[in-house]
BALUM-491214 format. One record per atom (N, C-alpha, C, O, CB): residue in three letters; z, y, x. Coordinates in steps of 0.02 Angstrom, whole numbers, plus 50000, padded with zeros to 5 digits. Atoms other than C-alpha are relative to their C-alpha. Glycine has a CB too. Layout:
! BALUM-491214
ALAZYX/...
END
This chain:
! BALUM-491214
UNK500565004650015/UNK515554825443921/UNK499665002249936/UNK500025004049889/UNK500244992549995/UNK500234996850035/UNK514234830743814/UNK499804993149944/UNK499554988449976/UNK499495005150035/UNK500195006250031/UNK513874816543673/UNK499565000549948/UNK499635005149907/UNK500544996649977/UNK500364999050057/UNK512464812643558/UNK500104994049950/UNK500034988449974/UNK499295001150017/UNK499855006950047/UNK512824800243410/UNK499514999649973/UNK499495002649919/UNK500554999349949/UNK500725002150054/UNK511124794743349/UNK500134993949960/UNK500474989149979/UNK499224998150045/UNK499695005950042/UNK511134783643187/UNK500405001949988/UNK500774997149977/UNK500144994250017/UNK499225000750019/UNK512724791843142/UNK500124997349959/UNK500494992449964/UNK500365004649989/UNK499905003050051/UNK512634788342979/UNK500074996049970/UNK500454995649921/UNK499895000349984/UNK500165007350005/UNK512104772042972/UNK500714994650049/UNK501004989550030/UNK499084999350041/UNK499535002049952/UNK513344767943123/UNK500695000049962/UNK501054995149967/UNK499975004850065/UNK499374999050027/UNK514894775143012/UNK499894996049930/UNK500454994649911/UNK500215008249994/UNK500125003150066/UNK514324766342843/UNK500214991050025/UNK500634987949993/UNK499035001849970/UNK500195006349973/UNK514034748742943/UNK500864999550022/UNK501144995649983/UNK499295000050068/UNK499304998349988/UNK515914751943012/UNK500504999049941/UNK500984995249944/UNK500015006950020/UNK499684996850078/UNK516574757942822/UNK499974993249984/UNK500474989649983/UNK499515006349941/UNK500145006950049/UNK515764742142743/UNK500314994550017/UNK500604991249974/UNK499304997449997/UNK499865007349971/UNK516204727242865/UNK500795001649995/UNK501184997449974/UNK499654997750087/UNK499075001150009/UNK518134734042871/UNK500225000849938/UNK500835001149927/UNK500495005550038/UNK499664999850076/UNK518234735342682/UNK499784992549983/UNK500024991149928/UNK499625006849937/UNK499685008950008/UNK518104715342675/UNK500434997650020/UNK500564991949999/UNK499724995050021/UNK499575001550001/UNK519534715642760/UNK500815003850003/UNK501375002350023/UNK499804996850031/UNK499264996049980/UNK520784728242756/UNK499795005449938/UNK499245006449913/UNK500135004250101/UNK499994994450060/UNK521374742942619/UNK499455005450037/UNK499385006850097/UNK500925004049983/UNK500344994250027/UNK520114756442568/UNK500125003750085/UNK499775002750135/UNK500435004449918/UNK499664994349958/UNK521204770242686/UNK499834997250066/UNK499454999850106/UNK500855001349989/UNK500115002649932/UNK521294758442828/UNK499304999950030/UNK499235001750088/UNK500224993550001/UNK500714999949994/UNK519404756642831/UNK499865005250013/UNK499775005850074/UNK499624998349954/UNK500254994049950/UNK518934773642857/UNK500465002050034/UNK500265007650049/UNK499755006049972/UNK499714998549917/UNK520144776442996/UNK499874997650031/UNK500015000550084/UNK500525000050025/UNK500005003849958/UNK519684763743080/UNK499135000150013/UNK498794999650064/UNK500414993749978/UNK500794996849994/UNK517914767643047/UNK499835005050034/UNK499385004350075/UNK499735002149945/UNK500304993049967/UNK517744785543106/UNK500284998450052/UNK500085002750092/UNK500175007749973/UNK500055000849929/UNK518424778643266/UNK499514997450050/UNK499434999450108/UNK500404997350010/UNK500425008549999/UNK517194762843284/UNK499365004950014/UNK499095005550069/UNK499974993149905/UNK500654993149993/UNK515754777443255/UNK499995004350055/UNK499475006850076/UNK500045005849941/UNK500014996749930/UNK516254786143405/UNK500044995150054/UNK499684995850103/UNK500595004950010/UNK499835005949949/UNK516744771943507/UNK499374996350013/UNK499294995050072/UNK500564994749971/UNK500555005350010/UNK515214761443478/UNK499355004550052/UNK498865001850078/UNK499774998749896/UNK500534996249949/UNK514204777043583/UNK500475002250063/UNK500235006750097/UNK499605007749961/UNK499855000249930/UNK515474776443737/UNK500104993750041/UNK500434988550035/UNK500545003450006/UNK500345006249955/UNK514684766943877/UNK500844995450029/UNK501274999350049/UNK499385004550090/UNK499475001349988/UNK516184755443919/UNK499834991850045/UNK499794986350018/UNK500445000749929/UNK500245005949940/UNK515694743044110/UNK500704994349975/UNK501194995949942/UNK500055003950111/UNK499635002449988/UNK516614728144125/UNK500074998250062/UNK499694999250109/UNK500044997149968/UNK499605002950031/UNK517784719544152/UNK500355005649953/UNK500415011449971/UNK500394996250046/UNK499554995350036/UNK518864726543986/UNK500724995749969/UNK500784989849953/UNK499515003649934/UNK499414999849990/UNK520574726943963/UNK500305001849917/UNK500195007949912/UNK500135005250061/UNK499914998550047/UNK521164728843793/UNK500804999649976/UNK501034994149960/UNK499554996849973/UNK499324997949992/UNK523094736743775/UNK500145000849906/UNK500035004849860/UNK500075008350058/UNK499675001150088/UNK523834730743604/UNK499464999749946/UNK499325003049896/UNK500525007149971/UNK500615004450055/UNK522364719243533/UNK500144999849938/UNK499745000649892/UNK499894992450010/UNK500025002450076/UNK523184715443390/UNK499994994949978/UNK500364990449997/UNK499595001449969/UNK500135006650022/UNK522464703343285/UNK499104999050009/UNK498764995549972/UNK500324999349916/UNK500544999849994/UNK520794706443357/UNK499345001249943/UNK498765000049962/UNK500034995450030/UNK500544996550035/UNK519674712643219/UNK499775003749997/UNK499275004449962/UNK499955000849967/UNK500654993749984/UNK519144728343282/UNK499674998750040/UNK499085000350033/UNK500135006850022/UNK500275003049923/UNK518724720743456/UNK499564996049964/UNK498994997149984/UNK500584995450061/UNK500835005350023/UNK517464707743359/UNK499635003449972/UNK499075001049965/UNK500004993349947/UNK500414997450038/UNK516844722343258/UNK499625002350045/UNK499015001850049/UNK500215004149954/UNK500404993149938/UNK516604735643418/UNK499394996850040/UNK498824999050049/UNK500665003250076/UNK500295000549931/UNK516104723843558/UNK499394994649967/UNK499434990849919/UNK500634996550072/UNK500465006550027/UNK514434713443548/UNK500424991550037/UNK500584985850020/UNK498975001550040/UNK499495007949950/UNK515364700543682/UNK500524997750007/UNK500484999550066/UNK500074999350059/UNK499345002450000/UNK517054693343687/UNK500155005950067/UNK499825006550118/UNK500124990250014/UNK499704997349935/UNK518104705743797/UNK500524995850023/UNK500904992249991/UNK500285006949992/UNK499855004249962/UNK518744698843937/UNK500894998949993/UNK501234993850004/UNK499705002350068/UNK499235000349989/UNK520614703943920/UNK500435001049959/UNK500655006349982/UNK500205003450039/UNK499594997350049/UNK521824706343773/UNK500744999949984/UNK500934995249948/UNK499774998149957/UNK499625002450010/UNK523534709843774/UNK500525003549952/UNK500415008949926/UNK500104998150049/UNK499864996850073/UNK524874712343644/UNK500734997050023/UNK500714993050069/UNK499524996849914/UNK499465001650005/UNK526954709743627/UNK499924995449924/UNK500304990749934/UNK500455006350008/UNK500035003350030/UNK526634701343473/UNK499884994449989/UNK499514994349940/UNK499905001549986/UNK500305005150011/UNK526364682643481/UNK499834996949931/UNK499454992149924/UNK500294996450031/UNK500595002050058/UNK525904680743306/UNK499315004749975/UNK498965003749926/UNK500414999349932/UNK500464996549994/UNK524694694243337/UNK499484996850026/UNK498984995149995/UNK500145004850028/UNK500255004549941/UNK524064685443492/UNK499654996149977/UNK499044996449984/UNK500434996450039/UNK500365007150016/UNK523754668343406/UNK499335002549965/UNK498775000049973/UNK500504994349944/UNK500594999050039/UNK522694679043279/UNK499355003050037/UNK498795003350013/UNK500185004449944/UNK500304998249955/UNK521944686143426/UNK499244996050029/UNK498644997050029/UNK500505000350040/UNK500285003949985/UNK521474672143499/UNK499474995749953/UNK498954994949984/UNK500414997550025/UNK500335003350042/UNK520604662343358/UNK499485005949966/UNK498985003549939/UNK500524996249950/UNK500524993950007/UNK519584678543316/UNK499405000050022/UNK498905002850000/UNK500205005350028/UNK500734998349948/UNK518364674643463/UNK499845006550034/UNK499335007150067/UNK499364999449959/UNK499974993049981/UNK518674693243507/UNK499984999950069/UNK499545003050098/UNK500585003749975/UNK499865000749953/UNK519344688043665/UNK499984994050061/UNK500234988450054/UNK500365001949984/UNK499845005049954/UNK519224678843816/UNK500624994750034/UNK500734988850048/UNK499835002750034/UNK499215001049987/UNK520834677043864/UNK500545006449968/UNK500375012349971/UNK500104999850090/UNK499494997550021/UNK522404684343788/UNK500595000450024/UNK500664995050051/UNK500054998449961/UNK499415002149968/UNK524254686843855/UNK500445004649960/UNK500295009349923/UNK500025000650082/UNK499234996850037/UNK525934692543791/UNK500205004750070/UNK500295002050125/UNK500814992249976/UNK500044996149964/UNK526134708843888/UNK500265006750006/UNK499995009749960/UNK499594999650004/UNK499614994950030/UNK527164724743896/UNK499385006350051/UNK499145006250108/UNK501084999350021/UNK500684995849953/UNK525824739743939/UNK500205004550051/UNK499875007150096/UNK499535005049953/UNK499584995049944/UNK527024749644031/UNK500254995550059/UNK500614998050102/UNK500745004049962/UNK499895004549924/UNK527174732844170/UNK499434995749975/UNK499614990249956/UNK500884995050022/UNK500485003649990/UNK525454726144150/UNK500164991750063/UNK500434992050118/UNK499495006250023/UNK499815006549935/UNK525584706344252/UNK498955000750028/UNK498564995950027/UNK500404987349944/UNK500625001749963/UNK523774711144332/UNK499985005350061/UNK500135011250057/UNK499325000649950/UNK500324996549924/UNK523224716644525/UNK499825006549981/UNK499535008049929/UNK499294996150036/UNK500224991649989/UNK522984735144560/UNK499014999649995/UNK498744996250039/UNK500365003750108/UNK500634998950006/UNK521054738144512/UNK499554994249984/UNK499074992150016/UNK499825002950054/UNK500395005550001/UNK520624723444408/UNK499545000449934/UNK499284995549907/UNK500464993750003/UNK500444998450055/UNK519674731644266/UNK499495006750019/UNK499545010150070/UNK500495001649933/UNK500554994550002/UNK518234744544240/UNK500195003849964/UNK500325009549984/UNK499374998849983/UNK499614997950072/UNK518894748244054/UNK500584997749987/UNK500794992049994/UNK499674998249941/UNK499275002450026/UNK520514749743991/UNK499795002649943/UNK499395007449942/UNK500785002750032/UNK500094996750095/UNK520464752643783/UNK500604998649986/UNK501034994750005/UNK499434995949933/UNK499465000850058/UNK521534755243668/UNK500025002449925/UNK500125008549921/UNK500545002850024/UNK499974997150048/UNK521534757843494/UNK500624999849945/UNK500924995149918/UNK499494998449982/UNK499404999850028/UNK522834767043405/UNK500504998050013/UNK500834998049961/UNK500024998749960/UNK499505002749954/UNK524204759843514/UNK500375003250013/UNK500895002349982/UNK499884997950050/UNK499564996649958/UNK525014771943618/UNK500515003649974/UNK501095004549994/UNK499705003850035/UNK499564995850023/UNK525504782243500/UNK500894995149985/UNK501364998249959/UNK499565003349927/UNK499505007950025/UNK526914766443469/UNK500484998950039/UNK501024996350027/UNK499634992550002/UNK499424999249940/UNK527704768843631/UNK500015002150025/UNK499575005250055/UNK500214997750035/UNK499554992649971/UNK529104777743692/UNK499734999950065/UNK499305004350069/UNK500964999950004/UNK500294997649946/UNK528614776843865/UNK499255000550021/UNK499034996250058/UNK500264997150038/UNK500675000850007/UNK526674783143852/UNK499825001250076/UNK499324999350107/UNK499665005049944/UNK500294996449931/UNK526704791444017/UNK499864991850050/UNK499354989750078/UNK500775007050046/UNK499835005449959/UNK527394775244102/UNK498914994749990/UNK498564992350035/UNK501014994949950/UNK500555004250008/UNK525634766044018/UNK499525002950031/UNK499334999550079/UNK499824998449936/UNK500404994849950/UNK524454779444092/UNK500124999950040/UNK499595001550068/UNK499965005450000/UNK499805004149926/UNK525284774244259/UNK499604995650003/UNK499134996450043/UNK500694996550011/UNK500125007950000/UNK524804756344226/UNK499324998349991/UNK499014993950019/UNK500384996449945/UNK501044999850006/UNK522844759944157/UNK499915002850067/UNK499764998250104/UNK499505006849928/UNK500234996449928/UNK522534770544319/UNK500134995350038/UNK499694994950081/UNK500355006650028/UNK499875004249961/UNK523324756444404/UNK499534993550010/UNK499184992150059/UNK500594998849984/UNK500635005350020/UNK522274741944349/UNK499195001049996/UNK498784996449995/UNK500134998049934/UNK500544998049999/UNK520804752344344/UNK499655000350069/UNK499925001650123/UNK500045005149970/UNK500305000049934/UNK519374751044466/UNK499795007250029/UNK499685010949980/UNK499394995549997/UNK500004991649983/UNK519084769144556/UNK499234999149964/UNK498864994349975/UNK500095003750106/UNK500484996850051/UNK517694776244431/UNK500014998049926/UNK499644999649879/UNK499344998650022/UNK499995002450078/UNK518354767244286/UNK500245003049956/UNK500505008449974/UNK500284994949986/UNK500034993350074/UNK518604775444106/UNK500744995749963/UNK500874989749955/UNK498914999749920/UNK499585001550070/UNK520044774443986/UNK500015003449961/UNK500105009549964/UNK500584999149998/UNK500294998050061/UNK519624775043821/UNK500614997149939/UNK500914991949926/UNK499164996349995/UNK499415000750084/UNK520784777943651/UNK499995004849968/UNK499835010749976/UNK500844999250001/UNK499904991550036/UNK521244785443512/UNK500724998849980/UNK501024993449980/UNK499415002749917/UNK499354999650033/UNK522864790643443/UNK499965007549972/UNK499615012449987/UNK500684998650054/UNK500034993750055/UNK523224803443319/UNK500335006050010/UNK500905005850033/UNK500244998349937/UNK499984993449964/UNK523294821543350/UNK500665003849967/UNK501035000949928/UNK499265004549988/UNK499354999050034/UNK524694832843302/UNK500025005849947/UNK500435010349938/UNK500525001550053/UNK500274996650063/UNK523644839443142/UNK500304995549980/UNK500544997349927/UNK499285001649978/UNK499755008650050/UNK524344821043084/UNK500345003549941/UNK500185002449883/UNK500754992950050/UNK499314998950086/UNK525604827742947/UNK499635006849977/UNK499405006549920/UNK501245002650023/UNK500274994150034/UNK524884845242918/UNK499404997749958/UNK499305001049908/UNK499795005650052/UNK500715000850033/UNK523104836242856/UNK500204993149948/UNK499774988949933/UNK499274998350067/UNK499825004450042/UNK524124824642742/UNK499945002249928/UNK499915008149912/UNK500624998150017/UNK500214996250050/UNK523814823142557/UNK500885002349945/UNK500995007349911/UNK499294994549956/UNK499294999750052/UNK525734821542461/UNK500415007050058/UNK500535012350028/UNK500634989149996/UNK499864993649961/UNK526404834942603/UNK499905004749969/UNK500365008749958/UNK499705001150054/UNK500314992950023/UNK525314847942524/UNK500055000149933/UNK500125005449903/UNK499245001450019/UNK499734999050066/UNK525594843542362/UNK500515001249969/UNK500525004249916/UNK499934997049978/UNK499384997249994/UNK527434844542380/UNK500195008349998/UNK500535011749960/UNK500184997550059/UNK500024991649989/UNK527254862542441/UNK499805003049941/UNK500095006949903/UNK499495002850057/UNK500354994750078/UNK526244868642303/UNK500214998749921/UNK500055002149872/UNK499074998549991/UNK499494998950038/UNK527424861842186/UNK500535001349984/UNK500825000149931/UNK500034998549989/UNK499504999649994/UNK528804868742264/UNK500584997050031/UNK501124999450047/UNK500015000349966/UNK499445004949984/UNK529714855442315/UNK499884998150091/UNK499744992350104/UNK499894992049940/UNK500405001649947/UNK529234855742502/UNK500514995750053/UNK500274995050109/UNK499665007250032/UNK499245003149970/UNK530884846642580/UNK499694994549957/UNK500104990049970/UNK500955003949979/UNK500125007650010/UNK530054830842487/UNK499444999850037/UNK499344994350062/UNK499924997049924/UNK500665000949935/UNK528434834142601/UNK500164997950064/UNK499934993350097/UNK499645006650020/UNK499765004049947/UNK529464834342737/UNK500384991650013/UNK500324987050053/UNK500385004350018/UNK499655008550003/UNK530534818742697/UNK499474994950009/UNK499584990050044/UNK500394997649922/UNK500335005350006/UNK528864809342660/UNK499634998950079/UNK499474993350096/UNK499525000849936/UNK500125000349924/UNK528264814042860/UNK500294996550020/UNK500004991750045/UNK500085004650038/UNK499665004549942/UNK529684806342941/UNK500104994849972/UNK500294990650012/UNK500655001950032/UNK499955006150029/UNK529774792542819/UNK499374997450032/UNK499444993650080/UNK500064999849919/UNK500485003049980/UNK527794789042845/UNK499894998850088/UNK499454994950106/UNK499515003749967/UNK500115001249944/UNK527994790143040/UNK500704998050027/UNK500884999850083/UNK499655005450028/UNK499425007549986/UNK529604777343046/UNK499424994049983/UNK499184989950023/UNK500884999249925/UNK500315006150014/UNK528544766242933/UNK499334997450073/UNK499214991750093/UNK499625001849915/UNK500534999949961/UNK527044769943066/UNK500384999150082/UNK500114997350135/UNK499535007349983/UNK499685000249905/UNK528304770443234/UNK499645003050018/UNK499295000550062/UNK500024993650055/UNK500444992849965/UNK527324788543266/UNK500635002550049/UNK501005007250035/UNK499725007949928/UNK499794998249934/UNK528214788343448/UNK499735007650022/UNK500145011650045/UNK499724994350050/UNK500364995449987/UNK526984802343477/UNK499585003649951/UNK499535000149900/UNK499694998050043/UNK500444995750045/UNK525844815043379/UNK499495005550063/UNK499145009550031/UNK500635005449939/UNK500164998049960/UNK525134822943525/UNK499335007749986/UNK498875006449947/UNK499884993850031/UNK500544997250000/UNK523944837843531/UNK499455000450064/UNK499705002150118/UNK500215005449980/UNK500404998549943/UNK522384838643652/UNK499945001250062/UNK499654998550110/UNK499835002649995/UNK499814997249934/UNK522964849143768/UNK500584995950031/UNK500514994950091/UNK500205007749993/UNK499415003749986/UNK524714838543785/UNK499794992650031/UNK500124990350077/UNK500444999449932/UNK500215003149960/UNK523624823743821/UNK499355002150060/UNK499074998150098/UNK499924995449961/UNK500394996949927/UNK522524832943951/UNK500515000150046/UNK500404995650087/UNK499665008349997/UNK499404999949980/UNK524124836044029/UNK500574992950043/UNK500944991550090/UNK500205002249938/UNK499515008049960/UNK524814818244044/UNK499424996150034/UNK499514992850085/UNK500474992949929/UNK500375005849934/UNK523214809144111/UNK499805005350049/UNK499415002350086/UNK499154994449975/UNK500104998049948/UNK522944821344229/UNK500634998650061/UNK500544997250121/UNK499845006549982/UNK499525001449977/UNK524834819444271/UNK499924994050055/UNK500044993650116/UNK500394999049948/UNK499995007549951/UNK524424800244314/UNK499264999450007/UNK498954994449989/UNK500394991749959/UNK500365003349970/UNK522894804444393/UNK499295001349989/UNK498815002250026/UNK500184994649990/UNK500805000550041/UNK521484804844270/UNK499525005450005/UNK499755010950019/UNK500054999649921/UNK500334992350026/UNK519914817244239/UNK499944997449906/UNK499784991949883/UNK498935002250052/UNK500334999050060/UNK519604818144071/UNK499425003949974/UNK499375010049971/UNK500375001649972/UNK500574998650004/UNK517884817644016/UNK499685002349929/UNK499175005749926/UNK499744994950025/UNK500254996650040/UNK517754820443832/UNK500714998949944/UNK501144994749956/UNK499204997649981/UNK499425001450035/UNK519064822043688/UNK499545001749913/UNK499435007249888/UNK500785006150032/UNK500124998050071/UNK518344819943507/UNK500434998549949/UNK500794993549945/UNK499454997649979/UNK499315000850051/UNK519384824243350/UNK499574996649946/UNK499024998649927/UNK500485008349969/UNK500404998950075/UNK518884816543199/UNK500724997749950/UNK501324998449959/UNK499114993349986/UNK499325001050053/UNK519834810143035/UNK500085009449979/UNK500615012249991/UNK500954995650057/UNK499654991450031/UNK519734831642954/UNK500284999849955/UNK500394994449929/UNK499595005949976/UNK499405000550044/UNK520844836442840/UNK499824997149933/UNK500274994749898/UNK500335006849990/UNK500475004050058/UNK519554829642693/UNK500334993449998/UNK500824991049971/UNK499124998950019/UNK499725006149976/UNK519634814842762/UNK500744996550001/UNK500834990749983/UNK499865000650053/UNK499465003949965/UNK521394811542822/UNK500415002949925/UNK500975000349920/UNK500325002650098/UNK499474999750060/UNK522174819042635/UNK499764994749945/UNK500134994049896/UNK500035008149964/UNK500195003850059/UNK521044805542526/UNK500274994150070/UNK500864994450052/UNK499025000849953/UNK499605004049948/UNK521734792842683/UNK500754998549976/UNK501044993549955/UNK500025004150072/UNK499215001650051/UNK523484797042621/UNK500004999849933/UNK500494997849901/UNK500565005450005/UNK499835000550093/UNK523074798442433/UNK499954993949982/UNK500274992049933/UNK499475003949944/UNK500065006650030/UNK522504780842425/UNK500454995650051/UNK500224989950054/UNK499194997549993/UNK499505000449983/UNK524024776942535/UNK500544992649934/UNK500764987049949/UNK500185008750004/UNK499535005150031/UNK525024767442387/UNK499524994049974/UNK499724988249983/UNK500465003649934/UNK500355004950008/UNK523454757842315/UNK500104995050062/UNK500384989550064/UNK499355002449988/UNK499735005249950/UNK523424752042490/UNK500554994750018/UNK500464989250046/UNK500055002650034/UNK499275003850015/UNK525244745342473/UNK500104994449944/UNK500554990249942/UNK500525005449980/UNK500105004650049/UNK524684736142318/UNK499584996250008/UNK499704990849979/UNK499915002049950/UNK500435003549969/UNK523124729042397/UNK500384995750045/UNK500424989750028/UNK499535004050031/UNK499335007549968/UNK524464719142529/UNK500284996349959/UNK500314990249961/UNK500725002050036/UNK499735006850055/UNK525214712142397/UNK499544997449964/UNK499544991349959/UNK500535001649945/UNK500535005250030/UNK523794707542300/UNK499794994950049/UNK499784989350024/UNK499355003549976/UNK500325003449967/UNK523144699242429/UNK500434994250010/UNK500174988650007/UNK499775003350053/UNK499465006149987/UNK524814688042465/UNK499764995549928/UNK499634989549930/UNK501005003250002/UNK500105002750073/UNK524464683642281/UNK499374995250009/UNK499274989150012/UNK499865006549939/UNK500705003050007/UNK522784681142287/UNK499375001350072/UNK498995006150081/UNK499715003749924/UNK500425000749931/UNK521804676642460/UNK499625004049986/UNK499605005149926/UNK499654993750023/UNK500614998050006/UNK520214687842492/UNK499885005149949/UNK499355008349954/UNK499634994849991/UNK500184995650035/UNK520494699342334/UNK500485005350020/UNK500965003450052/UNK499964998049934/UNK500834996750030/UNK520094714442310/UNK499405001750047/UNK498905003350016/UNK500085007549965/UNK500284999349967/UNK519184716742442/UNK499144999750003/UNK498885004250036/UNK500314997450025/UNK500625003150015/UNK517364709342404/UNK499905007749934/UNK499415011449935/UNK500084989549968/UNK500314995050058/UNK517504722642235/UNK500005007250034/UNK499565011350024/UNK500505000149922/UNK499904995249963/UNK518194735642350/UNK499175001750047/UNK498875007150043/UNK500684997650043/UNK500734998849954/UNK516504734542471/UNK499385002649929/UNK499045007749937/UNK499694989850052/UNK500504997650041/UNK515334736942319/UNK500285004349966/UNK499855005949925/UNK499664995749962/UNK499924994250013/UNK516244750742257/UNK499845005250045/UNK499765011050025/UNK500515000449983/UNK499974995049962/UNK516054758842417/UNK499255000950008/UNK499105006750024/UNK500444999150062/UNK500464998249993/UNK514394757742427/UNK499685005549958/UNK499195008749979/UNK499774995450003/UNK500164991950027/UNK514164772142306/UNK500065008050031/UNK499725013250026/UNK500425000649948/UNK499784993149985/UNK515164784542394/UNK500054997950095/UNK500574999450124/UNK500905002749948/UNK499675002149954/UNK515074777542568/UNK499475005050064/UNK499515005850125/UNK500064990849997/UNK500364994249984/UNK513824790142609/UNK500245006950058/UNK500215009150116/UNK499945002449933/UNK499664994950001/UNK514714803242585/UNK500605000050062/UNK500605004050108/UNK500245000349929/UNK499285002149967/UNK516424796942673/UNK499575001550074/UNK499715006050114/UNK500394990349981/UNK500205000649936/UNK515274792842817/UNK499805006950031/UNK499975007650089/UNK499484995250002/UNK499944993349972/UNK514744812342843/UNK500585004250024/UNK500575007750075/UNK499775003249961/UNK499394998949961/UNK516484816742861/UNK500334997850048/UNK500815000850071/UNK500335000149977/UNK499825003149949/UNK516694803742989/UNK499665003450074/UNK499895002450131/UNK499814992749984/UNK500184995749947/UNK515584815343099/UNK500485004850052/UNK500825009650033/UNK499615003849968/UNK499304994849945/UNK516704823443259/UNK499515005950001/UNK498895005350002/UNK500274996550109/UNK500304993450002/UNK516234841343257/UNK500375003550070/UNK500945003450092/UNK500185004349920/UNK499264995749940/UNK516744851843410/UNK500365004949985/UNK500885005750016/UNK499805003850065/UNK499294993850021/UNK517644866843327/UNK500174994949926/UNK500444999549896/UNK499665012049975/UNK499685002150046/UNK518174855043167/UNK500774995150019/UNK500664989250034/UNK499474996849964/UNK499585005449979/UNK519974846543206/UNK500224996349963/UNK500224997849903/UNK500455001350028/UNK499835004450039/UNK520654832043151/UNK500694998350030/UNK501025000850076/UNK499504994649993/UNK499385005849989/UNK522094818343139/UNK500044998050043/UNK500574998850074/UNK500084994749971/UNK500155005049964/UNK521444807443245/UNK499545002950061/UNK499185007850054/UNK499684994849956/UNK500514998949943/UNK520534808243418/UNK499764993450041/UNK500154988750043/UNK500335005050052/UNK500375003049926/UNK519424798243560/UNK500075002050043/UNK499655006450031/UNK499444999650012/UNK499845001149920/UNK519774800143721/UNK499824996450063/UNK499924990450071/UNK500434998650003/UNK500675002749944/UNK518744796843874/UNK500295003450066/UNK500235009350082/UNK499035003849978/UNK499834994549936/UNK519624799644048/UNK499964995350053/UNK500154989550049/UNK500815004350000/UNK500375005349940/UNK518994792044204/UNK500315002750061/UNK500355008550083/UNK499055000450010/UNK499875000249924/UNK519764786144371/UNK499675003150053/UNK499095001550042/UNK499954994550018/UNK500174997949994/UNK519294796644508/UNK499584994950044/UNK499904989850057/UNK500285004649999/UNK500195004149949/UNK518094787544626/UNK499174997150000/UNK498775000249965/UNK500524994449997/UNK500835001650013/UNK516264778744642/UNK500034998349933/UNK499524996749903/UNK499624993550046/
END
């Protein structure tokens, strides 16, 4: 699939800004340079949304309440639900979906899969629920993930590279990185259960995804501030970014020979 992102800029800034009122710095542009690609794939309903969350990307992405959201978390759920994100919500394991063979158009997911052990089994279960010509759409992070990290590389170049590694498998326990997948490895499995795959964009480059991990511990101090104190920092955080949010947002651009951390993923049921 050949894609044009018009507005990028504006599209990835608008993304940057609204998730830095509510979430750390780091988190914001990851969740941004997805939102920027996502926001230009056409996605019919009915949609299906595989580990909602607490619904705040789903109120950012979609203009309309999506129809379906489900999650193992019931204190996720509740936040789900009161979001307005969603129509309906359910407590749901994605690898035994409780819905009829071909009852969606879209299945999404963001950042999910990578989370569980049985991914193949869920790619069963989207193809399953999907209507013949329907798309599933996600991202999960590629298996540049640790090589485009920023304390990794700094480790190395001071020698000490056995603390780079320690901080990988530490950061992907803390993260439950079930998977790291590269491109080709998921070409591989939705074709397995079925799929074509229509476009695969990387973004998150190594720019990107090493100032992601450098502001990594602020982030850790921003959660706790916030227990402290409702709503801060967040509000000072957004008008700081508006200086540099520019910038950030050009690197949020998917390039086709540039790879990243992170990817989109676009693979469609075969059929009308």
């Amino acid at each position: 699939m050949t894609q044009r992102f018009p507005n990028w800029r504006a599209t990835a800034r608008y993304y940057l800004l609204a998730l830095a009122e509510r979430v750390p710095l780091n988190h914001a542009v990851w969740r941004a340079s997805e939102a920027a690609v996502l926001a230009n794939v056409p996605m019919r309903r009915p949609i299906l949304d595989i580990g909602c969350g607490d619904g705040l990307f789903a109120r950012l992405l979609f203009r309309d309440k999506v129809e379906m959201g489900v999650d193992l978390s019931i204190s996720q759920l509740t936040q789900a639900r009161s979001s307005g994100a969603y129509e309906q919500v359910k407590i749901a394991d994605a690898t035994d979906l409780p819905f009829p063979d071909r009852s969606f158009e879209t299945v999404f997911s963001n950042c999910v899969l990578e989370h569980i052990p049985d991914v193949d089994g869920v790619c069963r279960e989207a193809y399953r629920v999907l209507r013949p010509g329907g798309v599933f759409v996600f991202t999960v992070p590629t298996h540049r993930f640790a090589d485009f990290l920023f304390y990794p590389a700094l480790a190395q170049a001071l020698g000490v590279a056995f603390l780079g590694r320690w901080y990988v498998r530490a950061l992907n326990r803390v993260f439950r990185h079930y998977h790291t997948d590269s491109p080709e490895r998921w070409r591989c499995r939705l074709a397995e259960a079925g799929f074509q795959v229509e476009a695969i964009w990387q973004v998150m480059p190594r720019a990107l995804t090493s100032a992601w991990d450098l502001l990594m511990p602020f982030a850790s101090l921003q959660l706790v501030a916030r227990r402290l104190v409702p709503g801060w920092p967040y509000p000072m955080q957004r008008l700081m970014l508006r200086t540099v949010s520019r910038a950030l947002a050009d690197l949020m651009r998917p390039e086709d020979c540039r790879p990243g951390a992170n990817m989109v993923i676009v693979a469609r049921k075969p059929g009308h």
